[in-house]
N, C-alpha and C positions, 0 to 999 in steps of 0.2 A: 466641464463637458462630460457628459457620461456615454458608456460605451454599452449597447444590450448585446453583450457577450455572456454566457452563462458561468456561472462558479464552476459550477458541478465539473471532476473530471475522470474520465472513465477510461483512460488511456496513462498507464505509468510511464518517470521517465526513463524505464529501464529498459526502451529497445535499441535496439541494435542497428538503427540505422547510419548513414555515413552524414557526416558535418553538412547544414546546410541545405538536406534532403526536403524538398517541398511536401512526402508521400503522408510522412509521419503529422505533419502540422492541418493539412487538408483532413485526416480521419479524426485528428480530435477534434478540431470544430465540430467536423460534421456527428460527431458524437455528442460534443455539448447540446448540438440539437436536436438531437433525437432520445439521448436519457438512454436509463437502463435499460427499458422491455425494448432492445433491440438486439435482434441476430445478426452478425458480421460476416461474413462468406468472404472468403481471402481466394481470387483466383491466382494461378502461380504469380510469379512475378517478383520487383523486391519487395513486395511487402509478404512475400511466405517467408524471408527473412525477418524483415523489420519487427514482426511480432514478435522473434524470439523462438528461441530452439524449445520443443517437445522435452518437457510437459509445463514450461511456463510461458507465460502470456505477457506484454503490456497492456493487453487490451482487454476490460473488465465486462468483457458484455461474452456470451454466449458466442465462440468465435470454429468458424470450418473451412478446411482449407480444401481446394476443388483443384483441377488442372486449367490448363490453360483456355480448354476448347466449349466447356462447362459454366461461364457463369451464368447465364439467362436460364438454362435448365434448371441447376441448381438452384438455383434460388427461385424459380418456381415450384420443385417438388419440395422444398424447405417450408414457402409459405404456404402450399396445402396442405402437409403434415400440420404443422401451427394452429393451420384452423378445424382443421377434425377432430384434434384433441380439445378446441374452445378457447384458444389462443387467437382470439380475432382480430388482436389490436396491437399485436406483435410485429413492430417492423420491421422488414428483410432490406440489409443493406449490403449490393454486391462491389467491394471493392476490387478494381482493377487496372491493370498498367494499359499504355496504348497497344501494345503486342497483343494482348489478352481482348483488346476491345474492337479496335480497328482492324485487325487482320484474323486471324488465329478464332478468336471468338465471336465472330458477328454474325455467322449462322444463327448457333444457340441465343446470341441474344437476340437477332432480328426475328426469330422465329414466337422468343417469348414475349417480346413487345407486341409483333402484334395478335398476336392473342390479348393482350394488354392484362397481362398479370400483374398483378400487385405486391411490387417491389422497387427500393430506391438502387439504381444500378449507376456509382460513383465511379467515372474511368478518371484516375489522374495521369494526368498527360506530361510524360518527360521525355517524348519526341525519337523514340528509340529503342532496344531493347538493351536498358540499360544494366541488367542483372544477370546477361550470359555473354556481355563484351561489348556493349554499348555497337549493335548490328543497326541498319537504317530499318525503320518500319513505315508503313505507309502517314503513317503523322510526322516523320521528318520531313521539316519544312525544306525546300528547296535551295539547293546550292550549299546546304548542310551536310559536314565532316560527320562522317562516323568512319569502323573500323572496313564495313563494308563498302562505303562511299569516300576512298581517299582522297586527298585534297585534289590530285592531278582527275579524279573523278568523281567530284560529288554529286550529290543527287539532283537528277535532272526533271524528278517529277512534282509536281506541288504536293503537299498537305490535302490529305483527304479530309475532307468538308462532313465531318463526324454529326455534327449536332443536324446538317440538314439532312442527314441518312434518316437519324432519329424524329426528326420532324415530321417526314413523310411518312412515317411512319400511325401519323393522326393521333399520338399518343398523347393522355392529358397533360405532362408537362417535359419539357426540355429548357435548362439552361445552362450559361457556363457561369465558371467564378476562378478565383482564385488565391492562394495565401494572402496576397498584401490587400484584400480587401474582405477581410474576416466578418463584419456586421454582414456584406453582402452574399457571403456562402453560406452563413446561418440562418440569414433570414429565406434563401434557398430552399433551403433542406429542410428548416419548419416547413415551410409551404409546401413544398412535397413531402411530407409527413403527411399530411393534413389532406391528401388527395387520393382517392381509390384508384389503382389503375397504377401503368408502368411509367415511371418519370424514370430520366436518363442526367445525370448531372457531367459536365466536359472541363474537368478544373485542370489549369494549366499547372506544373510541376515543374517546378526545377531541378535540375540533377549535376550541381558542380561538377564530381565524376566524366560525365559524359558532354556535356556542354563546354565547359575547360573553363570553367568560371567558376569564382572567390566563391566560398561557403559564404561569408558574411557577405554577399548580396545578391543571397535568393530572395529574398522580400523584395527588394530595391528592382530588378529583373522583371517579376511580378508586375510591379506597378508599370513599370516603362512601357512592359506589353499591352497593357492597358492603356496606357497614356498614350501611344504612339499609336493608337487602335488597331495593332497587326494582332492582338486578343481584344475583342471587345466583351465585355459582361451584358447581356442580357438572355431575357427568358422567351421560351415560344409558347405559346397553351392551344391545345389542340394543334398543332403545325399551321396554326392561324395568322395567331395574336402575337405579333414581336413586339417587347418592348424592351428598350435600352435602360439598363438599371445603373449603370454608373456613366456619367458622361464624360470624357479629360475636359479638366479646367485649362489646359492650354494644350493644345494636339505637341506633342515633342516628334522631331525627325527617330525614325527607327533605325536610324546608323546610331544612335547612343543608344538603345538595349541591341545592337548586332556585334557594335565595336567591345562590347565587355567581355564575347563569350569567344575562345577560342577557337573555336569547331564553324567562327565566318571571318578567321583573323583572314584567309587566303581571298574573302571577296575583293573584287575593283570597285571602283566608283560605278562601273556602268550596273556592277552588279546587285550595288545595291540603290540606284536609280532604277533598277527594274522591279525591287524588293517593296521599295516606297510607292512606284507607280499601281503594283497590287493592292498593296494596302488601301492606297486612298480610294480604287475602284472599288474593293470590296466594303469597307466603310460607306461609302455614299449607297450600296446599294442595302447596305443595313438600315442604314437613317432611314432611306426611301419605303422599307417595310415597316417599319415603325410608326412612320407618319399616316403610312396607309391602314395603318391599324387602329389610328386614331390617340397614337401620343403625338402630345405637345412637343413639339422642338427648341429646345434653347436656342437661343439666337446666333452663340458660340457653335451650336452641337453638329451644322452642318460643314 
């Protein structure tokens, strides 16, 4: 079996992130697919950590760190600099946490989308703000522990619906991915490489730390989300065209990725029969786009 994952690696193993961290594994893929002539924009978050303390780097590409409220700008005025100097073919890629993307920074980017500047804007998603005390952000999913949303009161509002913000947006490309499915984030991020205009990528992250789950099984977490389709992977083009790029080969209950992670040990059963019951409405009504979009449905897939 061969795998088209690239050699090439442009991220050393000498950062500093914590056991287990999904943030660090998400940039280097998505580095292997983009290659050297690329600029990295680090909006705060852990990964102004994870790179390493000033003046060394793990990361081998041309890298700037911005604040929180700054990625979309930045890395619009980054890729018009680029091209005035005759750097036309330079890709701009803004890494950021859900705090920096969801909340805090969605002005600057929703302002630069739609302008539809041309830049790849990477949020990795660890459901919190996990690098000043793991606080709830608006992509903490519901009924989820953090330091702000104590057990006797967690959070009582759903997950903001990120990629479809970006979708409405009419932007040439949005989709999500994730560690435990690395051919499918690369083949991603080629493909918005390869696209003029603002593509928006929604990859799911795991954060042992903040989630209260074992470092050796953030890949395995990864897939479950996937498999149990409360993350599905696919891509939107134009806020049009959905199509499902991985399917679960057997749909699994999401009380086995909820039961792993500490931060839903306090769910009930009803709790998580309400968790499942979203799920399955929000999946069916994904299929339902997909097929209207004119992909084929496996006969498993609905």
């Amino acid at each position: 079996m061969s795998y088209d994952v690239p050699e090439q690696e442009l991220m050393t193993p000498g950062h500093v992130a914590c056991p287990g961290c999904g943030a660090p594994m998400a940039v280097r893929y998505a580095l292997k697919a983009l290659g050297e002539n690329t600029v990295v924009i680090i909006v705060a978050s852990c990964w102004s950590i994870i790179a390493g303390p000033f003046p060394y780097t793990a990361v081998q590409v041309p890298l700037l760190h911005t604040l929180f409220a700054t990625g979309g700008s930045v890395a619009s005025g980054v890729k018009a600099g680029l091209e005035a100097c005759g750097y036309k073919d330079t890709t701009v890629l803004t890494v950021a946490g859900d705090g920096g993307t969801f909340d805090i920074g969605i002005q600057a980017l929703s302002a630069a989308v739609e302008r539809n500047e041309d830049f790849i804007y990477m949020c990795y998603d660890n459901e919190a703000y996990m690098n000043t005390g793991i606080q709830r952000s608006s992509a903490t999913p519901w009924g989820a522990w953090t330091t702000t949303t104590p057990v006797k009161h967690p959070k009582e509002q759903p997950k903001k619906d990120m990629v479809a913000i970006m979708a409405a947006h009419r932007i040439p490309y949005t989709a999500t991915a994730t560690v435990a499915y690395p051919e499918d984030l690369i083949r991603k991020v080629k493909k918005a490489k390869d696209i003029r205009g603002s593509k928006f990528l929604h990859v799911l992250s795991p954060c042992p730390s903040g989630w209260k789950s074992e470092p050796a099984q953030s890949v395995l977490l990864s897939r479950l989300a996937v498999q149990s389709c409360l993350f599905p992977l696919y891509e939107v083009e134009h806020g049009e065209k959905y199509t499902i790029t991985v399917w679960p080969r057997e749909k699994v209950p999401v009380e086995r990725y909820l039961r792993l992670q500490g931060r839903f040990a306090h769910l009930k059963p009803e709790d998580i029969r309400y968790i499942q019951e979203n799920v399955d409405r929000e999946w069916e009504r994904l299929v339902a786009k997909a097929k209207a979009s004119g992909q084929e449905i496996p006969s498993s897939g609905g």
